[in-house]
C-alpha positions in Angstrom: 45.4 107.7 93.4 47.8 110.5 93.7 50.3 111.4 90.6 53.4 110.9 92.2 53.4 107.3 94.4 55.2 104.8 92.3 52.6 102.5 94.2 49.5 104.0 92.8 51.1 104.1 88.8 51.7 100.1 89.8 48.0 99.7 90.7 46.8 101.6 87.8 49.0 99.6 85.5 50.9 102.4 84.4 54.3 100.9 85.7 54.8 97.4 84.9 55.3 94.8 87.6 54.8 90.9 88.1 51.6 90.8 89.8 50.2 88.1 91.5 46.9 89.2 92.9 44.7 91.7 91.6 40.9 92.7 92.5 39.2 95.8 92.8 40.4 96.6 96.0 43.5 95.0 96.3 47.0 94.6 94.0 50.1 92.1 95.2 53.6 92.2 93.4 56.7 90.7 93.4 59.0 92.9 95.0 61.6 94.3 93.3 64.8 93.5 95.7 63.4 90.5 97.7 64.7 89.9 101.2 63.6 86.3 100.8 62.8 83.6 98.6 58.9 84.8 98.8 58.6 88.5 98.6 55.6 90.0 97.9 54.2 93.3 98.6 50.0 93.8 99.4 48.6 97.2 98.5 45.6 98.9 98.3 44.5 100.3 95.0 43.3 103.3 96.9 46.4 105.9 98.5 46.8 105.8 101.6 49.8 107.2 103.3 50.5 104.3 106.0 49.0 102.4 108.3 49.3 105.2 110.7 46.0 106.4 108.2 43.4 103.6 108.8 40.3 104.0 110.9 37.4 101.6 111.2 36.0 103.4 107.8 38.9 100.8 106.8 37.9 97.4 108.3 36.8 95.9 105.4 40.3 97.3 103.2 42.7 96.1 106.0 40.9 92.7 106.1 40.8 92.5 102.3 44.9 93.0 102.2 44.9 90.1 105.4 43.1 87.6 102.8 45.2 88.5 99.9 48.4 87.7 102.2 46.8 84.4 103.1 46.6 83.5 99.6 50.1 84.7 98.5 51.8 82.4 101.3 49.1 79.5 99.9 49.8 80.1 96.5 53.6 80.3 96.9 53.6 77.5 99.2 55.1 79.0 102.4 51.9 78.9 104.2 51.9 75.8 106.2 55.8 76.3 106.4 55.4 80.3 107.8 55.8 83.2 106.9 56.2 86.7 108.0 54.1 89.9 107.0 55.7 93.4 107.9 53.6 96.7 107.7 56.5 99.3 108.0 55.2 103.5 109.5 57.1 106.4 108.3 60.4 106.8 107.9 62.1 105.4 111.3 59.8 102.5 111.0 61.5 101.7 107.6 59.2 102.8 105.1 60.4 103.6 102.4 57.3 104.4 99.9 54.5 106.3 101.3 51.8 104.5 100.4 50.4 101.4 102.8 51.8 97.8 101.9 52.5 94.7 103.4 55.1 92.9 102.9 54.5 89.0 103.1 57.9 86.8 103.4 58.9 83.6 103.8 60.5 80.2 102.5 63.3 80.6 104.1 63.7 81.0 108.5 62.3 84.5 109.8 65.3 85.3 112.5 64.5 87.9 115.7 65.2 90.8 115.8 64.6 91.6 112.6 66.5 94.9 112.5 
């Protein structure tokens, strides 16, 4: 946890936010300005910086967030619908908060490009 990521004061319940999913690895939340009716962002309790930062010292972290996505999109009742999940890297990648998140989306059409 560092002292300045919005991400990590969400985890530690410092900042309040609707969560949907919490264990000791793992913390999803509504986001804030959805793009879609479902909107939820995975993250790991632990900072890390981006994706760009895993390694296979990560496997089991990576595949924690996948599962907690799967349940969001079952829980919310996109997932036999679709849905979309979006890991942003640095800043031309359109990240906006430096700490790793997915982002899962759906219940509404997913167009292509997506921007």
């Amino acid at each position: 946890m560092t002292n300045d990521c919005i991400f990590c004061a969400i985890a530690a319940h410092e900042i309040p936010s609707t969560i949907v999913h919490e264990d000791d690895a793992v913390v999803a939340i509504r986001d804030l300005n959805p793009q879609a009716p479902v909107h939820v962002l995975v993250l790991p309790r632990a900072h890390l910086a981006s994706a760009a930062e895993l390694d296979h010292e990560h496997a089991e972290l990576w595949y924690r967030m996948l599962r907690v996505a799967k349940h969001v999109a079952a829980s919310d009742g996109i997932a036999e619908r679709g849905y979309r999940l979006v890991v942003n890297v640095g800043h031309e990648g359109g990240q906006t908060v430096a700490h790793l998140h997915m982002h899962v989306l759906g219940g509404r059409q997913m167009t292509w490009p997506p921007g």
